[in-house]
C-alpha positions, 0 to 999 in steps of 0.5 A: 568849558575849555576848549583844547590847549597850546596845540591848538595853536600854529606859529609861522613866525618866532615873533608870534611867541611874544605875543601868545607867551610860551604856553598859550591856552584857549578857553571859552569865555562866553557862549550864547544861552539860548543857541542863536549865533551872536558871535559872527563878525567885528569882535572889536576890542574896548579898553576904557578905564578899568572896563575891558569890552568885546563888540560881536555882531551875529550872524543873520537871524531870521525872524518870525516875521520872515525878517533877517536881524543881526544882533550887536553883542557887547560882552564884558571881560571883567565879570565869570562868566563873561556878561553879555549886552544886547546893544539896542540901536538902529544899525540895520544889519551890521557885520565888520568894525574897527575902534576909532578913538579910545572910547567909540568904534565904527561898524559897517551897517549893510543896510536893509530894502528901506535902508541903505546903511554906510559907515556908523560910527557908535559910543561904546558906553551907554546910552548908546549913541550913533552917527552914520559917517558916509550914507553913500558913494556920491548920492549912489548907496552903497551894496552892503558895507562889510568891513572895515579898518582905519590907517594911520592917517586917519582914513577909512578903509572899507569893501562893498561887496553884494552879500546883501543882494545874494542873500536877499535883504538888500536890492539889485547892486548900483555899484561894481563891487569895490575898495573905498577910502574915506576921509572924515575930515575932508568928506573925500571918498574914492575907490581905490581897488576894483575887478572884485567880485566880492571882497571882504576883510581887509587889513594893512601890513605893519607900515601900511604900504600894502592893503590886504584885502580877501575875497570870496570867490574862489570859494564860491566858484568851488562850491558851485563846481562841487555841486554842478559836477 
């Protein structure tokens, strides 16, 4: 199933074009079977020897049970069509991810109401391993970690927003909605920037001397204008 070609396509910038060739083409490389919406957020892409991985987390799934789940995706590029695995480990509510190392990845577990999540960190071979780096903000748990990058120097970016208390599967906030930084070889984690109501993805200029981070609000505001007017 291929999608539309090189018109789909907007390059701003000539340097764009060294990365996508003359001719780019979109196509489809793997779709869920069955409809549910597994391909939401993290995308993080593994190179490990001669396998070429995509780790996706779902969008929120609701249960019979009446019980939100997210699904981790792992999706192999050498195969046609592409394969799919359900990664099988216990990340409550998992969003945003970046690599770490050649042969792992970090992803932001949002937590649930009996956990409260942080930052883990996961194998991508199986089995599976985890390890959740940063539970909390000095004892406080965090709101519901959603994204995350690593700099140069081997600290951890990540936002906070209340995604998960808006949409039910987490409690009242304990902490303002906030930019962190981690560093895993002291255990230093600060915030860095606050005054946010719900900030998301995040991504660092080229030198790392600007931090770019989007929020959610205006978008909010505008929906609610919508509605009340």
């Amino acid at each position: 199933m291929a999608a539309p070609n090189s018109s789909s396509f907007k390059a701003y910038h000539a340097d764009f074009h060294a990365i996508t060739g003359a001719s780019p083409s979109i196509s489809i490389c793997a779709e869920s079977p069955d409809s549910t919406p597994l391909f939401h957020e993290a995308c993080v892409f593994v190179a490990s020897g001669t396998s070429n991985s995509l780790f996706v987390t779902s969008n929120r799934i609701r249960g019979s049970s009446n019980s939100d789940t997210i699904v981790i995706t792992k999706v192999d590029l050498n195969t046609t069509p592409c394969t799919l695995e359900s990664v099988d480990v216990e990340i409550r509510m998992a969003n945003g991810g970046v690599n770490y190392g050649t042969s792992s990845i970090l992803l932001c577990e949002q937590g649930d109401h009996s956990h409260a999540g942080g930052i883990v960190h996961m194998t991508t071979s199986p089995p599976y391993r985890i390890e959740t780096l940063l539970p909390d903000f000095y004892g406080t748990p965090f709101n519901s970690v959603n994204d995350v990058v690593v700099a140069k120097d081997g600290a951890i970016w990540f936002t906070d927003p209340i995604y998960g208390s808006e949409q039910g599967f987490r409690g009242k906030p304990q902490l303002p909605a906030q930019v962190y930084r981690f560093d895993p070889t002291s255990g230093s984690v600060r915030a860095v920037a606050d005054g946010f109501g719900r900030p998301n993805g995040l991504a660092f200029s080229p030198d790392e001397s600007v931090l770019y981070v989007t929020v959610s609000d205006m978008a909010r505001d505008c929906l609610a204008a919508e509605a009340s007017s």
